[in-house]
C-alpha positions as CSV (number, residue, x, y, z in Angstrom):
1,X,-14.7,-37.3,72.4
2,X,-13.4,-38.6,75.9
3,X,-12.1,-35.8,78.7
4,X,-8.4,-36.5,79.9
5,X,-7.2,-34.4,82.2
6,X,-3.9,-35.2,81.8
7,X,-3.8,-35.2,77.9
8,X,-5.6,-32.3,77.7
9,X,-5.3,-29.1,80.0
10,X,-6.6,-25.7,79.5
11,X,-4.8,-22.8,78.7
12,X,-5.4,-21.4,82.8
13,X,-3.8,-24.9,84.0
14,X,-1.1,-25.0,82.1
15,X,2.2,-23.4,83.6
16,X,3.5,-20.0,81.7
17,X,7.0,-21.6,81.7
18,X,5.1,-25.4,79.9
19,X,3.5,-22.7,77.4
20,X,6.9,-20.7,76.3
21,X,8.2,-24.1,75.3
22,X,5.0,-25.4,73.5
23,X,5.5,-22.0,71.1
24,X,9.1,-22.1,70.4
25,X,8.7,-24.9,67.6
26,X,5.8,-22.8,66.0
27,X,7.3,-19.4,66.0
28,X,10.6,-21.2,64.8
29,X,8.1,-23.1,62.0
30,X,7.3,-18.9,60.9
31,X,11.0,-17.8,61.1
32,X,11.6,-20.6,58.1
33,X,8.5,-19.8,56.2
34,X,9.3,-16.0,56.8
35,X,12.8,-16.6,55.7
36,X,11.7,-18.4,52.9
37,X,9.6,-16.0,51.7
38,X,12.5,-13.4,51.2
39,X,14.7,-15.4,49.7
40,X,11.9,-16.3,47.1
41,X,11.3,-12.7,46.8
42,X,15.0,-11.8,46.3
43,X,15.4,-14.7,43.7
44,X,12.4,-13.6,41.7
45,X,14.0,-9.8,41.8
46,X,17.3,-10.9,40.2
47,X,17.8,-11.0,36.3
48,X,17.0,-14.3,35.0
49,X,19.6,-16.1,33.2
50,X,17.2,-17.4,30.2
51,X,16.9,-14.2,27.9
52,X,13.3,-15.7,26.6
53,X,11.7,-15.6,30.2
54,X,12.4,-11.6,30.0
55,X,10.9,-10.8,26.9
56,X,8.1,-13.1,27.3
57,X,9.1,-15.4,24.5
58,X,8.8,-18.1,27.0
59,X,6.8,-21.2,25.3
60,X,4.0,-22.1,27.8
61,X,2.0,-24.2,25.1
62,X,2.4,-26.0,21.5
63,X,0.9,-27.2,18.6
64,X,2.4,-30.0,16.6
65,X,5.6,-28.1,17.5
66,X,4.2,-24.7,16.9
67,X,5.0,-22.7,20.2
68,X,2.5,-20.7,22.2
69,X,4.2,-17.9,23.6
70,X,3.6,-16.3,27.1
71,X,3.5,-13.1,25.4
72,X,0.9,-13.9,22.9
73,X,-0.9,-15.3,25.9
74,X,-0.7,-12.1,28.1
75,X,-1.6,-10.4,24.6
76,X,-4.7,-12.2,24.1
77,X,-5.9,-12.0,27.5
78,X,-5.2,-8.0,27.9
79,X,-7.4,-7.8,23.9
80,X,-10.0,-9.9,25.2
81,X,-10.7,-8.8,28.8
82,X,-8.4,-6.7,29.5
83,X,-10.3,-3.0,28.7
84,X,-13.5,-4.4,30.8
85,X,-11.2,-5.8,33.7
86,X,-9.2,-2.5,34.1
87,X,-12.7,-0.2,33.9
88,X,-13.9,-2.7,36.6
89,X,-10.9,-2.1,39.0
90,X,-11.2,1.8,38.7
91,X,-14.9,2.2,39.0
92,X,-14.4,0.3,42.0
93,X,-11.1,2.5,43.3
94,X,-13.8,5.5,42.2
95,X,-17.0,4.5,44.4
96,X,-14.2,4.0,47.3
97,X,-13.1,7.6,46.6
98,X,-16.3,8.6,46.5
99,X,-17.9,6.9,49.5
100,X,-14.9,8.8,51.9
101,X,-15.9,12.1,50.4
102,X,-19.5,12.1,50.7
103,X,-19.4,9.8,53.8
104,X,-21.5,6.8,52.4
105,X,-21.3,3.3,54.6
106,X,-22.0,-0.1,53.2
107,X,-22.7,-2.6,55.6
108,X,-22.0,-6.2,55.0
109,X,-25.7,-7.1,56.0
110,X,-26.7,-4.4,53.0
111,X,-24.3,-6.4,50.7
112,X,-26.1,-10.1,51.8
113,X,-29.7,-8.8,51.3
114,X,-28.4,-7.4,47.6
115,X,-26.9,-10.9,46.8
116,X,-30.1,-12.7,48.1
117,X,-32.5,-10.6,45.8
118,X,-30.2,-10.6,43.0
119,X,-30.0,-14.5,43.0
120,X,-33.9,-14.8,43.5
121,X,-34.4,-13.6,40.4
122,X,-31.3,-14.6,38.5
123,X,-32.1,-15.9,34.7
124,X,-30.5,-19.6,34.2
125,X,-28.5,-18.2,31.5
126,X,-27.2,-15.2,33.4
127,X,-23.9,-16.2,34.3
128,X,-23.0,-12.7,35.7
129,X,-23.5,-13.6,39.2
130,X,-22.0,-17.0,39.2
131,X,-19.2,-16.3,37.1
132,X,-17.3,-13.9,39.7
133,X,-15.7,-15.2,42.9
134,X,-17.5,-14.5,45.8
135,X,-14.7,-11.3,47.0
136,X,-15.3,-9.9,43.1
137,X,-19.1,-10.5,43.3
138,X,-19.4,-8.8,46.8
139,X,-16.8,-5.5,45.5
140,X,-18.9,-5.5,42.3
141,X,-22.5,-5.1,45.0
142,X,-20.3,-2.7,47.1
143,X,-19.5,-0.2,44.4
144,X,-23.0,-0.5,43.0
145,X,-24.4,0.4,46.5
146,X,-22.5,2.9,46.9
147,X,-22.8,4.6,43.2
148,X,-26.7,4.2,44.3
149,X,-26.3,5.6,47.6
150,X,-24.5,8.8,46.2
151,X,-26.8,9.4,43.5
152,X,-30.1,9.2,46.0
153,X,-28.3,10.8,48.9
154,X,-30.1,14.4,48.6
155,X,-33.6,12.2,47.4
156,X,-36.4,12.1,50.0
157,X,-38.7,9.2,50.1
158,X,-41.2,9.4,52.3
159,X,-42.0,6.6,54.2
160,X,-45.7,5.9,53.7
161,X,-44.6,5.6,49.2
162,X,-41.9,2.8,50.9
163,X,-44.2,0.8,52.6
164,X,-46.7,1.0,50.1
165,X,-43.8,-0.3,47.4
166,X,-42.9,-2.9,49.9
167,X,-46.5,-4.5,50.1
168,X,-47.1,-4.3,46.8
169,X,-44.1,-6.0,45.8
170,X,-44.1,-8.0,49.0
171,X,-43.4,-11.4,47.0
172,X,-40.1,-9.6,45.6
173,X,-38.5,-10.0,49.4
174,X,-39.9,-13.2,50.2
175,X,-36.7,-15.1,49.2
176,X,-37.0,-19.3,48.1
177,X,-34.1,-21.3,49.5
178,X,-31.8,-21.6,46.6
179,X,-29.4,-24.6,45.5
180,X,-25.7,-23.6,43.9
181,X,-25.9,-26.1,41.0
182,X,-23.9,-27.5,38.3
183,X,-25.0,-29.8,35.8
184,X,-24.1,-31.9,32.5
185,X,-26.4,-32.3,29.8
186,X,-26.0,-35.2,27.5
187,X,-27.7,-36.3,24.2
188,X,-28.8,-40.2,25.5
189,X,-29.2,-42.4,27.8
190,X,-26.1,-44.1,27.6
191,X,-24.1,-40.8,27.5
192,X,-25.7,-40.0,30.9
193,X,-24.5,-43.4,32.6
194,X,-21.1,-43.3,31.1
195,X,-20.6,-40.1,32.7
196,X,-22.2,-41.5,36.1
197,X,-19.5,-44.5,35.6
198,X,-17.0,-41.7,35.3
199,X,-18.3,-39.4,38.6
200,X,-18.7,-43.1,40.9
201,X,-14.8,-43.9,39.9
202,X,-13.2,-40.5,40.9
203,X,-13.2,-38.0,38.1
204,X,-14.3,-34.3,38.6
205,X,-17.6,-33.3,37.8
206,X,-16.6,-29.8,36.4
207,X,-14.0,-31.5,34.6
208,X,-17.0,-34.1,33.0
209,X,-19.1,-31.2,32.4
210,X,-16.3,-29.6,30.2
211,X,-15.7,-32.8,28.2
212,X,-19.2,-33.7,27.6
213,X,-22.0,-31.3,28.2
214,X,-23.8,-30.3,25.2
215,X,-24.8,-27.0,27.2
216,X,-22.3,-24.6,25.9
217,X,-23.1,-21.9,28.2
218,X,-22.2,-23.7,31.7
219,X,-20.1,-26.5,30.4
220,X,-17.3,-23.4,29.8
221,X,-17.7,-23.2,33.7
222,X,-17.6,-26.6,34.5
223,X,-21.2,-27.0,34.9
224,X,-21.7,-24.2,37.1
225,X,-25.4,-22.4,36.2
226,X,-25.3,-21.0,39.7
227,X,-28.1,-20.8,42.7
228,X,-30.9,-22.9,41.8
229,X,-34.8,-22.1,42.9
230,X,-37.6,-23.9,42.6
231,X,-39.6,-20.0,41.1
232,X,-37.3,-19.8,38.3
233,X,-39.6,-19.9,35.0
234,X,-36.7,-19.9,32.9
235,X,-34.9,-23.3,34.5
236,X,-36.3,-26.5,32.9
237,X,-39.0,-27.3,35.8
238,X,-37.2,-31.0,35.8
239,X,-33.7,-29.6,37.0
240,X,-35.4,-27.7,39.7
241,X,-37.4,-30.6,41.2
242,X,-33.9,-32.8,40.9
243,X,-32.0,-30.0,43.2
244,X,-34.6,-29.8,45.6
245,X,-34.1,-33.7,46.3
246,X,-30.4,-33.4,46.8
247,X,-28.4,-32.4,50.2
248,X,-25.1,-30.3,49.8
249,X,-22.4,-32.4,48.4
250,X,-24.5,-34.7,46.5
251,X,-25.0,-35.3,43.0
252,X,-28.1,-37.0,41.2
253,X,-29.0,-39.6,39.3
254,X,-29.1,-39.1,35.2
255,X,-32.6,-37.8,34.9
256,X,-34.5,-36.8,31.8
257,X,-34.9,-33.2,30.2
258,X,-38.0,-31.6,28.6
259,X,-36.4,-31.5,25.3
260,X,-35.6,-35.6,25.4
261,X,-32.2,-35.0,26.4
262,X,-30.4,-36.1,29.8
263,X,-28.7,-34.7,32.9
264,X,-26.9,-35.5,36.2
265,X,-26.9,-32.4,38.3
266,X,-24.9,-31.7,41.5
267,X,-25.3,-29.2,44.6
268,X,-22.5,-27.5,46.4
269,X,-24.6,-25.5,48.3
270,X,-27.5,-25.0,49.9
271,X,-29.0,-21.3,51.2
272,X,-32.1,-21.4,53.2
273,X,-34.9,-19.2,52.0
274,X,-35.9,-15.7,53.6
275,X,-38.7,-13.6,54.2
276,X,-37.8,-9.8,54.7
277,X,-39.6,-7.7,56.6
278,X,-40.1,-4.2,55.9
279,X,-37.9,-3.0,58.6
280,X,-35.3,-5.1,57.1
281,X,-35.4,-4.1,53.7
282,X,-36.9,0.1,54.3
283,X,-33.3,1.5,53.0
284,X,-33.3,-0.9,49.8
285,X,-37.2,-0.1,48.8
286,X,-36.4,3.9,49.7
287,X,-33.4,4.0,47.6
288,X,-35.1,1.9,45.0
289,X,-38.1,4.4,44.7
290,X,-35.1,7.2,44.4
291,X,-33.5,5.8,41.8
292,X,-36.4,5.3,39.9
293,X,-36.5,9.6,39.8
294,X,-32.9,9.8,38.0
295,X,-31.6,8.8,34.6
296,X,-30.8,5.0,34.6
297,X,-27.8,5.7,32.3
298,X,-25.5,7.3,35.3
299,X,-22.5,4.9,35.6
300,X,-19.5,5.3,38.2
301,X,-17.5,6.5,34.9
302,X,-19.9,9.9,35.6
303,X,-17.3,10.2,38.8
304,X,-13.9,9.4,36.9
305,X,-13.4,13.0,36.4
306,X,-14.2,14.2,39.8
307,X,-11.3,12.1,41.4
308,X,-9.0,12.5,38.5
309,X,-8.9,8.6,37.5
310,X,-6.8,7.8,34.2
311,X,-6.3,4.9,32.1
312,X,-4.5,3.7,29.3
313,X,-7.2,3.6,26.6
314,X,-7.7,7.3,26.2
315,X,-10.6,9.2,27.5
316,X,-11.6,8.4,31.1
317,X,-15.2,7.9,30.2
318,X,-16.8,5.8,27.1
């Protein structure tokens, strides 16, 4: 881009009295949007005027007239997910509680390396990891850590057993550069290029994937079967090669399957490939090795007591 001096000045050259008037439009921009904000606030407070909104009666959906009611919606979604959601949100709250009290730290390079070897040896049909957003996936690893680092915290490990683990499992930590995928899987040929047409003139591959993918298990998330590697033994060896040919942003050709079927495949992100060293990854293989001395069957549910958490399905711990 081309320098001018006159077009473009630097905060230092620019006179104090120059900069007071370049803010005034902006900070009046956030008095309206501030303004607006309360009055959208105050508005939502008041009593509504249609009785149905209140009691949830409110139709959000129909069939052949038949009304689907935002109540029966809310219902549905609290019977379905709505026990494993909640005990997600207080084991969480818990391991907080818990990681003031007994003074446990998770760092943010602790939570990377946990995401890295979790998705080196993810199973294609796991959707756990790729299922979350990337704030719930990273509060899910935080909790976890810290459940682990609570349970281990009075377990010695002595360093010579770490770095003995660590070279015998040395291949564990060398992590392949992995490719977030998402793919549609098609019966034919033609099925394949029709949905190519589709992609070339504008519609939304996760959209596609939902109308047409036989694969049942990612087509409910829009083709999403998460980060791809080329070590994965349970991935059809021809999407793997297929991903490794693509750059971020780019989607493939239809290509065939081992079972005769065909796919188009598209990355959305690329993460390079790591090897940890043991000074790196000491803490994880330590508190690996002193896990491995305590009941697997502890969950953060073990704690729910100790900080008093309640819910509304009865007993704190199931």
């Amino acid at each position: 881009m081309k320098s001018n001096r006159n077009l473009h000045q630097t905060p230092e050259n620019v006179p104090y009295t120059q900069r007071r008037l370049k803010t005034k439009p902006t900070l009046l921009l956030l008095l309206i949007l501030f303004i607006g904000n309360i009055l959208w606030f105050v508005v939502w407070l008041l009593p509504s005027d249609n009785p149905s909104l209140e009691n949830g009666s409110e139709s959000i959906a129909t069939v052949d007239g038949d009304a689907i009611t935002r109540q029966q919606w809310l219902a549905a979604m609290e019977s379905r997910f709505g026990k494993e959601t909640l005990r997600d949100l207080v084991n969480e709250a818990v391991m907080e509680k818990a990681a003031d009290k007994y003074k446990i730290k998770v760092s943010e390079e602790e939570i990377d390396l946990e995401i890295a070897l979790q998705r080196s040896v993810q199973d294609a049909n796991d959707t756990t990891l790729h299922s979350l957003s990337t704030d719930q996936l990273r509060q899910k690893i935080r909790a976890q850590l810290i459940l682990d680092k609570v349970l281990t915290n009075d377990v010695v490990v002595e360093d010579k057993e770490a770095e003995s683990y660590y070279e015998e499992n040395q291949s564990f930590y060398n992590i392949p550069t992995t490719f977030r995928t998402s793919l549609i899987v098609v019966n034919s040929k033609e099925d394949a290029e029709r949905v190519e047409k589709e992609l070339k003139n504008g519609s939304e591959f996760d959209v596609l994937a939902r109308e047409h993918s036989t694969d049942a298990a990612s087509a409910s998330l829009g083709g999403d079967i998460g980060f791809v590697s080329s070590e994965q033994s349970s991935l059809d060896t021809a999407i793997s090669k297929e991903v490794q040919q693509l750059k971020e942003q780019e989607t493939s050709k239809p290509f065939v399957l081992q079972d005769g079927r065909y796919a188009i495949v598209t990355v959305s992100e690329i993460v390079e490939g790591h090897s940890f060293s043991y000074d790196e990854v000491s803490q994880h293989v330590k508190r690996q090795l002193a896990l491995e001395q305590l009941p697997p069957s502890i969950t953060p549910e073990a704690f729910w007591a100790e900080f008093e958490a309640e819910w509304i399905y009865g007993e704190a711990k199931k």
